[in-house]
N, CA, C and O of each residue as an XYZ file, in Angstrom:
780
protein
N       0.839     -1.199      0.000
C       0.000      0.000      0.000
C       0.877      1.254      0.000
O       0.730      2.196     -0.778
N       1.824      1.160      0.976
C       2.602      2.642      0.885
C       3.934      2.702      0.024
O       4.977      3.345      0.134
N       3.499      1.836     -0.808
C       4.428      1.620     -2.214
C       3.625      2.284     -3.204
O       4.074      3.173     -3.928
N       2.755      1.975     -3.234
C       1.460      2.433     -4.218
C       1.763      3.776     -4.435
O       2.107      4.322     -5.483
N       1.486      4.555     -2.597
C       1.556      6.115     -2.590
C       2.598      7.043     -3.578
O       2.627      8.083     -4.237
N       3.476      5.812     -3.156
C       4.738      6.464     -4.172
C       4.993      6.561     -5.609
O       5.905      7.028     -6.292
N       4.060      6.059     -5.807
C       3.988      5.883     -7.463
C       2.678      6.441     -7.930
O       2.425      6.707     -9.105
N       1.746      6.620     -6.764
C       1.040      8.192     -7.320
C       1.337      9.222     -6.922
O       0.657     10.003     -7.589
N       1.584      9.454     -6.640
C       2.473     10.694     -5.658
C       3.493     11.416     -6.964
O       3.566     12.635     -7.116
N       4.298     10.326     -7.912
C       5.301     10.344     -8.778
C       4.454     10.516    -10.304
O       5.102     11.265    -11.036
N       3.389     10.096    -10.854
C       2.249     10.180    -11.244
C       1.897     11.540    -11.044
O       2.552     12.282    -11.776
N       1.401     11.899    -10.590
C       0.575     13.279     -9.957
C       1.426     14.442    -10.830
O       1.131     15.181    -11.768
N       2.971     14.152     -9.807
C       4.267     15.053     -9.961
C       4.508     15.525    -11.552
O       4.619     16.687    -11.945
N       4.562     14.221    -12.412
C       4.585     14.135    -14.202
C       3.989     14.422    -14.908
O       4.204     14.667    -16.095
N       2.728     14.465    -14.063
C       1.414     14.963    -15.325
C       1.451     16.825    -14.453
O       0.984     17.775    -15.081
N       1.861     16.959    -13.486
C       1.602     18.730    -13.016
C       2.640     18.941    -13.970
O       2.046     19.768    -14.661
N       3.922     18.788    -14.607
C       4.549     18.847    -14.314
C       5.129     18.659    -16.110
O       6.234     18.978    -16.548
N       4.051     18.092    -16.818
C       3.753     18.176    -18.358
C       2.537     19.243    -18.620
O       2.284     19.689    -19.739
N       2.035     19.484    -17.784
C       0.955     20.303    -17.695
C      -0.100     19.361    -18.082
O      -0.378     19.744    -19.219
N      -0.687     18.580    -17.878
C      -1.512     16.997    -18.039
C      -2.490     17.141    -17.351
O      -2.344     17.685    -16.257
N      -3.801     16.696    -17.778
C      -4.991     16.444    -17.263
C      -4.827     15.025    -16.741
O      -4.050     14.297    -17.359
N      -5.438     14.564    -15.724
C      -5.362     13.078    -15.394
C      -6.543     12.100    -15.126
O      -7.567     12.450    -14.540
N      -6.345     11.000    -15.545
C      -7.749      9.803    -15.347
C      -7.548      8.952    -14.057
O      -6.449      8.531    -13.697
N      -8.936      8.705    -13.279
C      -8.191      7.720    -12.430
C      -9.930      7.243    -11.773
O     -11.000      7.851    -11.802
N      -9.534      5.900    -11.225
C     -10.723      5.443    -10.727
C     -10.476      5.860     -8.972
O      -9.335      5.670     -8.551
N     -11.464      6.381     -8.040
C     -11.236      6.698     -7.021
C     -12.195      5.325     -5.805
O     -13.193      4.655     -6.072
N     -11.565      5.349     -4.834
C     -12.303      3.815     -3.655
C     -12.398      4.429     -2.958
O     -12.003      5.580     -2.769
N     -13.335      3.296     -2.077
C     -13.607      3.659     -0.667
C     -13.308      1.881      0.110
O     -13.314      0.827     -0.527
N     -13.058      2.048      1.698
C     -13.319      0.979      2.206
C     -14.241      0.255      2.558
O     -15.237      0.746      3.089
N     -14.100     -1.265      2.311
C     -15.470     -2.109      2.543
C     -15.235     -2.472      4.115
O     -14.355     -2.268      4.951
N     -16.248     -2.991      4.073
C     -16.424     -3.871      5.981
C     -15.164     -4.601      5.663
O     -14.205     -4.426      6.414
N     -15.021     -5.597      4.386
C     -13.872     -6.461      4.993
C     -12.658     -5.500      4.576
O     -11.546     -5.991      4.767
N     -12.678     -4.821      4.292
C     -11.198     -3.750      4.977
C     -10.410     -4.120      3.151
O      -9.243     -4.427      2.909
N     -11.145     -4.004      2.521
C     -10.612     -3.722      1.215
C     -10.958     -2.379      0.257
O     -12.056     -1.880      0.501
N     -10.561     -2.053     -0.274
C     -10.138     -0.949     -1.408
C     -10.791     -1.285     -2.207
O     -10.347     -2.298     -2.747
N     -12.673     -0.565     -3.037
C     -13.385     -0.938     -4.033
C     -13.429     -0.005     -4.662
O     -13.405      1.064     -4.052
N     -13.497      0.011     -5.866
C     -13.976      1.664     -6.958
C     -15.301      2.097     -6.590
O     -16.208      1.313     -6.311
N     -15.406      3.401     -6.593
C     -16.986      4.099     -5.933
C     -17.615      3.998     -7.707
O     -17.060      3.696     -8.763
N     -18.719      4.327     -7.428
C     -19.478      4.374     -8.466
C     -19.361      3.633     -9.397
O     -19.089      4.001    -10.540
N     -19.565      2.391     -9.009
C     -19.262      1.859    -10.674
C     -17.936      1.836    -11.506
O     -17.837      1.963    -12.726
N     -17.000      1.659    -10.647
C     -15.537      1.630    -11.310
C     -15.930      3.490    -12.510
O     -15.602      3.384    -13.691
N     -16.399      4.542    -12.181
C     -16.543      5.751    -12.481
C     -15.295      5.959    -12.964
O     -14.577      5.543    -12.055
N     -14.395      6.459    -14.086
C     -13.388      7.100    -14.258
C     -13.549      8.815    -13.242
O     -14.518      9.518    -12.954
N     -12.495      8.887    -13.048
C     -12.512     10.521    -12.583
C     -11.065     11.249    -13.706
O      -9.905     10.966    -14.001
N     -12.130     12.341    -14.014
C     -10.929     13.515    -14.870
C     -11.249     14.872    -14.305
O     -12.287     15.532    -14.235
N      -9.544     15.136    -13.787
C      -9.748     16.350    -12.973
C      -8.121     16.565    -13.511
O      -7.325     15.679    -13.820
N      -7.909     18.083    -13.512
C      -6.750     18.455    -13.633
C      -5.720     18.834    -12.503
O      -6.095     19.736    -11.754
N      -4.808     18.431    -12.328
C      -3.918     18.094    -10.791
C      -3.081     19.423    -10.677
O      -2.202     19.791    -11.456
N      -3.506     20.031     -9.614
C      -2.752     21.114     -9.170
C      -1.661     21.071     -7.904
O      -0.511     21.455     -8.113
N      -1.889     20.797     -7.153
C      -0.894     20.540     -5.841
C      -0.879     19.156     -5.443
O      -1.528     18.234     -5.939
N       0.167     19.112     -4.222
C      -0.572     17.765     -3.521
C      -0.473     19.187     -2.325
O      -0.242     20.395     -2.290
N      -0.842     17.990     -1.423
C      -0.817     18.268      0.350
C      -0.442     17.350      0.949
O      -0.647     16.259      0.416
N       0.290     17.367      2.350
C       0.225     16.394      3.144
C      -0.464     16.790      4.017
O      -0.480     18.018      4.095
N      -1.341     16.017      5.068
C      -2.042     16.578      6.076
C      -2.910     15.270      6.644
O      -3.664     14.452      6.116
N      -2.341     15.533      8.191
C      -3.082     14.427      9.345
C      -2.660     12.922      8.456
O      -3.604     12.269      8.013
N      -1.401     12.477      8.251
C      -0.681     11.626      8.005
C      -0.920     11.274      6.488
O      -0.224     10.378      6.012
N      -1.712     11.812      5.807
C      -2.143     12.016      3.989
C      -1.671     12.748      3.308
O      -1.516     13.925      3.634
N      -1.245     12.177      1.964
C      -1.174     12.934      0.932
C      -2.761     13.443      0.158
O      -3.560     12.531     -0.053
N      -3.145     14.796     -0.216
C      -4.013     14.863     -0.430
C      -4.000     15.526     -2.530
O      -3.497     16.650     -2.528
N      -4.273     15.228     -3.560
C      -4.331     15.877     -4.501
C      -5.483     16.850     -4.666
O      -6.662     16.501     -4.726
N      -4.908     18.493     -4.754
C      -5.668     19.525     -4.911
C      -6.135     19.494     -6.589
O      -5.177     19.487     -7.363
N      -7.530     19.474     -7.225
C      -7.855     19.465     -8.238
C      -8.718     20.140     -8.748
O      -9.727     20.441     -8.111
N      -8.527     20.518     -9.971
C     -10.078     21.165    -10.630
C     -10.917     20.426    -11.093
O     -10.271     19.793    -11.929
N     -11.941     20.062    -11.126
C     -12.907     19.222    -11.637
C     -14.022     20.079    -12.932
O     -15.217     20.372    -12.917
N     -13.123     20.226    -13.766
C     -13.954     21.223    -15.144
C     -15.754     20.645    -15.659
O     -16.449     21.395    -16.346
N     -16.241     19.346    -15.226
C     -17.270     19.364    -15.403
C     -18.143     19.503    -14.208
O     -19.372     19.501    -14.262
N     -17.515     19.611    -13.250
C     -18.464     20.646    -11.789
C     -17.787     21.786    -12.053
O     -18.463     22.565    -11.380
N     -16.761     22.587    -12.649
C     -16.123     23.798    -12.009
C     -15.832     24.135    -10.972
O     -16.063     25.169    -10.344
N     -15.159     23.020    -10.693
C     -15.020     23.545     -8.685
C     -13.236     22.792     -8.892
O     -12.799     22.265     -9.916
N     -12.572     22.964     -7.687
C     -11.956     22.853     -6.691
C     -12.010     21.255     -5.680
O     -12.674     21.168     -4.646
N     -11.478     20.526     -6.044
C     -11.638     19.093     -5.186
C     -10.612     19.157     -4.543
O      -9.822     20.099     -4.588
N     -10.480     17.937     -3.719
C      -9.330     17.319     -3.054
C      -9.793     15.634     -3.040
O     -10.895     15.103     -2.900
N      -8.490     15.104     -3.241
C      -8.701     13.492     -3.385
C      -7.601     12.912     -2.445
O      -6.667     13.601     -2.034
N      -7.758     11.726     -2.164
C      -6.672     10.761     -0.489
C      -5.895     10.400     -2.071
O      -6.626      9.791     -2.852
N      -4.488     10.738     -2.567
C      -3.779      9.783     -2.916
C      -3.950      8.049     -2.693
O      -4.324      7.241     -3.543
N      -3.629      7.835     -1.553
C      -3.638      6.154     -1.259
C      -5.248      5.449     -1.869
O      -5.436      4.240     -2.003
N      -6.212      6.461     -2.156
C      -7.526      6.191     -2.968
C      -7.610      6.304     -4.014
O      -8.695      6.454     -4.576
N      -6.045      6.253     -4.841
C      -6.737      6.390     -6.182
C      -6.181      5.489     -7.132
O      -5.010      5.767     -7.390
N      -6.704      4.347     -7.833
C      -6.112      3.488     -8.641
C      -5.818      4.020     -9.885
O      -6.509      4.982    -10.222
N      -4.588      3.463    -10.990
C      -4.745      3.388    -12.297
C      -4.792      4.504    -12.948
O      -5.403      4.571    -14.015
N      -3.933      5.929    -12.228
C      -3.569      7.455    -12.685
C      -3.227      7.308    -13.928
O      -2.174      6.684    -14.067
N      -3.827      7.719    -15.062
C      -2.693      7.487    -16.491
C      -3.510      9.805    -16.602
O      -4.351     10.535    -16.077
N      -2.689      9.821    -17.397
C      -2.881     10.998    -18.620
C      -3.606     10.767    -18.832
O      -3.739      9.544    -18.888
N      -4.766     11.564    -19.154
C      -6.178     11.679    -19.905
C      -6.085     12.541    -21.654
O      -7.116     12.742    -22.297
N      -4.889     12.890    -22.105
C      -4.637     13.227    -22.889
C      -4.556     14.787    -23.355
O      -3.925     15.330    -24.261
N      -5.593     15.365    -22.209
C      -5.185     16.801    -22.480
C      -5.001     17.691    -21.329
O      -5.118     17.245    -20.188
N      -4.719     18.927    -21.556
C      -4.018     19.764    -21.105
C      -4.628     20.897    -19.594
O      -5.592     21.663    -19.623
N      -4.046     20.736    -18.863
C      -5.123     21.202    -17.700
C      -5.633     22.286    -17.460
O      -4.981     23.261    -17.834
N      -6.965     22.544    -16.760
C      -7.814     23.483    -16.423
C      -8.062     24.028    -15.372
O      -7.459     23.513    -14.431
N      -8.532     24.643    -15.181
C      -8.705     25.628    -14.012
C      -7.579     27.065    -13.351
O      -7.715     27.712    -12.313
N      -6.530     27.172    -14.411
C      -5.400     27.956    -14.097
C      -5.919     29.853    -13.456
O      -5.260     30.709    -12.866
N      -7.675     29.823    -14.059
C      -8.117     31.194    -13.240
C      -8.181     30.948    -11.963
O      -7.760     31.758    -11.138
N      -8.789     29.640    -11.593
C      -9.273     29.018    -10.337
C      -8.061     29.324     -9.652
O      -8.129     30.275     -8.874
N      -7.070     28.792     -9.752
C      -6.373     28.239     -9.045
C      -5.099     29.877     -8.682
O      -4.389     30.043     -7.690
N      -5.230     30.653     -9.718
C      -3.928     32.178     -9.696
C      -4.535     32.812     -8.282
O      -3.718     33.217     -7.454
N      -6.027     32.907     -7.982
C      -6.021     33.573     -6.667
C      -6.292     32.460     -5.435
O      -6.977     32.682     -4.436
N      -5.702     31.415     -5.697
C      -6.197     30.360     -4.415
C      -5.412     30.174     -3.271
O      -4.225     29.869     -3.391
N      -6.005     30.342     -2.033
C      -5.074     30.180     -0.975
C      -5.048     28.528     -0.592
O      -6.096     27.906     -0.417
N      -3.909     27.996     -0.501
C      -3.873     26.735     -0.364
C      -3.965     26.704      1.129
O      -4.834     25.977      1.611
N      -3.245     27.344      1.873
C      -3.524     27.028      3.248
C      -4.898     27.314      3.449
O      -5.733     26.413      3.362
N      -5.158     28.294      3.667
C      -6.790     28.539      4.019
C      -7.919     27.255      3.180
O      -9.086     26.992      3.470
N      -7.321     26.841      2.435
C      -8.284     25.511      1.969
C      -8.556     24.402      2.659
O      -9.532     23.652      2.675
N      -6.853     24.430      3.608
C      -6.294     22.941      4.246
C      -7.135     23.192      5.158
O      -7.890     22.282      5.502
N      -7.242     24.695      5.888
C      -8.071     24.588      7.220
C      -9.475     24.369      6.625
O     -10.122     23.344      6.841
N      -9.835     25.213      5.996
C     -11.233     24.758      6.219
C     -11.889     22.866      5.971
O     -12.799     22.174      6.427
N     -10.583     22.687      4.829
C     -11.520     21.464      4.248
C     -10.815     19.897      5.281
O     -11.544     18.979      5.659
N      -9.489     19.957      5.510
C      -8.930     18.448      5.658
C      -9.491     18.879      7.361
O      -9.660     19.937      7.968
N      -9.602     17.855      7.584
C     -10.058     17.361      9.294
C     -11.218     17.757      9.234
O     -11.749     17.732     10.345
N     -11.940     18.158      8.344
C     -13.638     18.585      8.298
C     -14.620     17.790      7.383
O     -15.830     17.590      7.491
N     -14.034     17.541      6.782
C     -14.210     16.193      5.559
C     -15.165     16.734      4.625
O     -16.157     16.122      4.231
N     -14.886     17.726      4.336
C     -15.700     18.029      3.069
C     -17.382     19.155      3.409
O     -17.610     19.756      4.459
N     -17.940     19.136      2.644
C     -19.151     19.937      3.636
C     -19.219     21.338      2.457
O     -18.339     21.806      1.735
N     -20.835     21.768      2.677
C     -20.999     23.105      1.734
C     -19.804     23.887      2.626
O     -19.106     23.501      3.563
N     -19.885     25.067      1.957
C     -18.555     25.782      2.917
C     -20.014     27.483      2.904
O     -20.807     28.034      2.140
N     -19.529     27.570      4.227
C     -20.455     28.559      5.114
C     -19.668     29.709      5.452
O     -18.437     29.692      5.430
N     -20.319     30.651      5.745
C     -19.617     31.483      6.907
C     -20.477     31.219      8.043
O     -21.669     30.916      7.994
N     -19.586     31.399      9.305
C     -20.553     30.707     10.192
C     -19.910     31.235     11.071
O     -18.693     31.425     11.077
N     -21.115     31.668     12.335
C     -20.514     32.832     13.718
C     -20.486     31.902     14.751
O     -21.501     31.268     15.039
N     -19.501     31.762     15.303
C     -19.065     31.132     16.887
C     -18.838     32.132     17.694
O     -18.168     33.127     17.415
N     -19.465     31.872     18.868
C     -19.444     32.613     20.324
C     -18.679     31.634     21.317
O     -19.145     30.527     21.586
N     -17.343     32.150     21.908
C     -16.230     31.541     22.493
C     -15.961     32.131     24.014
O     -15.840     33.347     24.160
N     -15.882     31.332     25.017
C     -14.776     31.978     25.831
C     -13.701     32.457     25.700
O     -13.013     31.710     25.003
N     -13.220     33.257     25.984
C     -12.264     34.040     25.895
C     -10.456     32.772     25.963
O      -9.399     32.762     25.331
N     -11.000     32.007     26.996
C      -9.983     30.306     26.727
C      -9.608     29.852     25.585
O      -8.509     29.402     25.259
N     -11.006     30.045     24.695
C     -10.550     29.117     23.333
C     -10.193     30.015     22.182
O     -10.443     29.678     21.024
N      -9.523     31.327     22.533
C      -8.921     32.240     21.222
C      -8.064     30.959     20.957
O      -8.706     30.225     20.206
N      -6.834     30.404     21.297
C      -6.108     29.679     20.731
C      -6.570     28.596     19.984
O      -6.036     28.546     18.877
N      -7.346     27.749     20.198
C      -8.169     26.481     19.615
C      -8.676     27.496     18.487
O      -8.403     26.965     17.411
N      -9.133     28.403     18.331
C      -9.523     29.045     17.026
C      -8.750     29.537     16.077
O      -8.999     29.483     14.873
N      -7.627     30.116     16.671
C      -6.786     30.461     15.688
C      -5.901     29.735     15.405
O      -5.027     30.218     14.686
N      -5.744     28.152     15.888
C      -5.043     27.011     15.312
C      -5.477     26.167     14.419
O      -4.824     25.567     13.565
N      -6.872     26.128     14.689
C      -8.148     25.766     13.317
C      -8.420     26.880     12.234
O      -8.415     26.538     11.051
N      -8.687     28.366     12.620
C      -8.905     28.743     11.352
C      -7.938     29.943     10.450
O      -8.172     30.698      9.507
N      -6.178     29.500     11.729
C      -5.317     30.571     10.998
C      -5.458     32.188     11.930
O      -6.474     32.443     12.576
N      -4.413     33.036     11.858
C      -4.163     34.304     12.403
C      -5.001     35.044     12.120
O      -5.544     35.863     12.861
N      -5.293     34.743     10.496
C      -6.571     36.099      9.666
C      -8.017     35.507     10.345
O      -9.015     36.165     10.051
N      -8.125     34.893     10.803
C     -10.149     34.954     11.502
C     -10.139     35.786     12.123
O      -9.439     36.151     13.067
N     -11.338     36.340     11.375
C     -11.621     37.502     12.587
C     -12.375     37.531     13.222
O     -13.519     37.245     12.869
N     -12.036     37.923     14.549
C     -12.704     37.693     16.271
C     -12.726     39.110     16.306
O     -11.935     39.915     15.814
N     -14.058     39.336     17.160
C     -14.515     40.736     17.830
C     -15.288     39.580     19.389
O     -15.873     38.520     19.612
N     -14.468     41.312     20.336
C     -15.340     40.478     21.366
C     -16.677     40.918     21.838
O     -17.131     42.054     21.704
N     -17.215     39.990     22.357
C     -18.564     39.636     23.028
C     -19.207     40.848     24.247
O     -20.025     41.765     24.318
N     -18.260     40.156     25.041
C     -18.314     40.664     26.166
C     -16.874     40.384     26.847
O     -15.941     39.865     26.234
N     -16.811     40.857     28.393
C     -15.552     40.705     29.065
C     -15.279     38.775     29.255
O     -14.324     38.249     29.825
N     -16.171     38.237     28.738
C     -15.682     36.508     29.027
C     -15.499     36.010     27.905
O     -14.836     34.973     27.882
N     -16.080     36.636     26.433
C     -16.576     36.014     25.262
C     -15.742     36.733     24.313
O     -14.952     37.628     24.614
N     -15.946     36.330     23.265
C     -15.604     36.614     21.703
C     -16.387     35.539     20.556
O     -16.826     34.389     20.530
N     -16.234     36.821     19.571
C     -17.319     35.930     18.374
C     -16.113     35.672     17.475
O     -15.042     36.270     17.573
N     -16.415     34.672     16.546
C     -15.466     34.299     15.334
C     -16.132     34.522     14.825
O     -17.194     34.766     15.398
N     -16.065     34.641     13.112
C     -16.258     34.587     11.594
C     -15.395     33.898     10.642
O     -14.393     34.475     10.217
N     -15.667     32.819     10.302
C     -14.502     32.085      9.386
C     -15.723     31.282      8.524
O     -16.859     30.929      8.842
N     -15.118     31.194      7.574
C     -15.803     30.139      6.313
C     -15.170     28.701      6.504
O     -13.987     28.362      6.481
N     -16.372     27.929      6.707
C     -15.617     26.648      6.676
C     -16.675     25.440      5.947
O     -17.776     25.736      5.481
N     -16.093     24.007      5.953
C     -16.526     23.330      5.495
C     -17.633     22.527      6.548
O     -17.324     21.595      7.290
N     -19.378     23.305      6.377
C     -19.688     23.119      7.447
C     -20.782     21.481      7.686
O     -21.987     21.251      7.793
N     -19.577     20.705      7.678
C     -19.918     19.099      7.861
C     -20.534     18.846      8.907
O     -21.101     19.783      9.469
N     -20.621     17.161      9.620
C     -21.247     16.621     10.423
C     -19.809     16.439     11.356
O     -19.654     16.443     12.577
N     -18.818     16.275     10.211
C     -17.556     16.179     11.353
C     -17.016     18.064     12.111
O     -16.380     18.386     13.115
N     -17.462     18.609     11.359
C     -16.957     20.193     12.093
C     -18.327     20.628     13.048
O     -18.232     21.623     13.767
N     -19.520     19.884     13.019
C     -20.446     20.341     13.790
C     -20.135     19.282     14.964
O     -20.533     19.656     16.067
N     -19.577     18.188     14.933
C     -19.001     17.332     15.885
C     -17.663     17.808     16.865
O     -17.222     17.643     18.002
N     -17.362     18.486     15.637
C     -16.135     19.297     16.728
C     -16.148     20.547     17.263
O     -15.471     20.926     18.218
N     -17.100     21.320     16.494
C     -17.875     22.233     17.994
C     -18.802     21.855     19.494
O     -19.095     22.548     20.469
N     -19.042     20.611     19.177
C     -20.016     19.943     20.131
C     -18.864     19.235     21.108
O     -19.068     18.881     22.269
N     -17.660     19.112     20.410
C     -16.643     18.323     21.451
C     -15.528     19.493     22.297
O     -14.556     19.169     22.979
N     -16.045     21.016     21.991
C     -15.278     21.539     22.637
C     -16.073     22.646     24.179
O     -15.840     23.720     24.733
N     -17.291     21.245     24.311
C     -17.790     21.606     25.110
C     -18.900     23.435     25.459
O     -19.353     24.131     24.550
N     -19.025     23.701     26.794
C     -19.483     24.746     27.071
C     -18.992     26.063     26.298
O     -19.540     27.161     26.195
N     -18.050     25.696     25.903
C     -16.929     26.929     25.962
C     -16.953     27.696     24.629
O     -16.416     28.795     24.488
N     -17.786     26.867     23.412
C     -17.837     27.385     22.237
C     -19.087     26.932     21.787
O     -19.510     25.778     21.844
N     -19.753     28.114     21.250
C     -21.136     27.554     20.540
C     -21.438     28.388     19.174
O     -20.903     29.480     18.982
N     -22.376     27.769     18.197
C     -22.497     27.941     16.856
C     -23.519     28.985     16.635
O     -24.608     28.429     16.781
N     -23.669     30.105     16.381
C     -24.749     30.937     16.456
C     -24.923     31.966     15.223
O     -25.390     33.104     15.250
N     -24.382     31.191     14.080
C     -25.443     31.320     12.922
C     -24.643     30.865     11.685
O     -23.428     31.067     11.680
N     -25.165     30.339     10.767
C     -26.208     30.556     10.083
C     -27.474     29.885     11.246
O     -27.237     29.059     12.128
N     -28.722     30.461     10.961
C     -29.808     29.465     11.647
C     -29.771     28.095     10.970
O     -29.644     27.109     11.696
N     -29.869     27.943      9.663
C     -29.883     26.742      9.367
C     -28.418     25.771      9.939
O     -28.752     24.624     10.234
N     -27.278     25.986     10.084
C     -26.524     25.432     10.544
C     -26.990     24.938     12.236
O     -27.149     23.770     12.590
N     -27.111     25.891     12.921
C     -27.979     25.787     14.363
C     -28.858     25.260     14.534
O     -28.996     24.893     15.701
N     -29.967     24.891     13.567
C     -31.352     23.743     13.480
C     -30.609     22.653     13.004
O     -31.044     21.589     13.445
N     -29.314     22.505     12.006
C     -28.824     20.965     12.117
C     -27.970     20.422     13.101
O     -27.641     19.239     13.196
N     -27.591     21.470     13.911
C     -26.758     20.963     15.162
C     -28.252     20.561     16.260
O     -28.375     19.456     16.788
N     -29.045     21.447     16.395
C     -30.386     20.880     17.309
C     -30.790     19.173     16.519
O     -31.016     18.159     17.179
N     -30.790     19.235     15.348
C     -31.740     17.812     14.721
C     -30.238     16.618     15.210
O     -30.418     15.402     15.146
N     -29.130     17.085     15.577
C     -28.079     16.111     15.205
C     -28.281     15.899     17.366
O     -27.926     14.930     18.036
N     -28.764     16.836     17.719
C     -28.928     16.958     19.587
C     -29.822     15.326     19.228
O     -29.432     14.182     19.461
N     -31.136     15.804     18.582
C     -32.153     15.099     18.857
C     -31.624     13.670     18.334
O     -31.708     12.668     19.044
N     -31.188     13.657     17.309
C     -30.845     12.210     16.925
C     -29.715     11.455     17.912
O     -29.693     10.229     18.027
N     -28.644     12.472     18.709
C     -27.873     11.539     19.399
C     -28.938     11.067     20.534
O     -29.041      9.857     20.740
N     -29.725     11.970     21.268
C     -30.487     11.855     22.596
C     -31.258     10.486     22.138
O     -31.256      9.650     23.041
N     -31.914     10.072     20.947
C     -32.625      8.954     20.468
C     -31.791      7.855     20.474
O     -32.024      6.865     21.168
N     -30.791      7.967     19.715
C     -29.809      6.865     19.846
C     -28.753      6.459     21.152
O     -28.036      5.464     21.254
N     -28.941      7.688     22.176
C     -28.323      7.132     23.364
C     -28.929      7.195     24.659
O     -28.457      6.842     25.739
N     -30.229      7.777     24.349
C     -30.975      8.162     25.281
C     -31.473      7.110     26.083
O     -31.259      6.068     25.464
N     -32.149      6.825     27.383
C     -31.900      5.725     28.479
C     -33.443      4.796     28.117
O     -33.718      3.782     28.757
């Protein structure tokens, strides 16, 4: 497996690097702990802009020209990288893109519409915030105990999990719709663990 990495990783590097669009089938894991193609053995064509490493992954930063967006893919998930034959896209996308500010919002959050979204903090967790969303978030304070954030992020089930795991001390207070799926996600744990 971490032979593999290295030879997409080296892959990736040749086609950025010819200026190359690339093909590849992408997996997920089964119960018995194997590596299957999603969709239907799906080809994926996306044009390869960076990698990343992050939380022990290599990650490939990509354009995806028939969504027009911005992806990220797990290296160690991707079988059978060849050249797709032409020449890559997204070079507007990508001239004003901040790569760090991507890493925070998107890796350890797993993906998610991306929001702006207001947190109300103790004054304790300035650091936990500005290690998640970088120096530039901007915080105004509350009151003499509090402060609010503003940061855009990727607002998943795993980043609404990790406001819920940092206890009393930080809470989510808007979008409303983000705040009615943290209440429906209250109600569904209280059902599933409730006595």
């Amino acid at each position: 497996m971490n032979e593999s990495i290295y030879y997409n990783v080296d892959k990736i590097h040749t086609a950025i690097a010819a200026n190359s669009a690339i093909k590849f089938m992408y997996t997920e894991w089964t119960i018995e702990k194997k590596l299957e193609p999603r969709h239907n053995k799906r080809k994926y064509n996306v044009s390869p802009w960076a990698l990343v490493w992050d939380d022990e992954n290599y990650y490939l930063i990509a354009y995806d020209s028939s969504e027009k967006m911005i992806k990220h893919f797990r290296v160690d998930k991707m079988l059978r990288i060849k050249s797709n034959g032409k020449g890559r896209e997204g070079k507007l996308e990508f001239k004003s893109f901040d790569m760090a500010a991507y890493a925070r919002k998107m890796f350890g959050m797993y993906g998610g519409k991306e929001e702006c979204v207001r947190i109300e903090c103790e004054n304790s967790f300035a650091g936990v915030m500005i290690d998640r969303f970088g120096k530039d978030v901007r915080m105004y304070k509350a009151d003499e105990e509090h402060f609010k954030v503003k940061a855009k992020v990727a607002a998943s089930s795993h980043f609404i999990h990790w406001i819920m795991a940092l206890g009393a001390g930080a809470q989510i207070i808007g979008p409303e719709s983000l705040v009615e799926e943290i209440r429906a996600e209250i109600k569904r744990l209280a059902e599933q663990y409730g006595s």
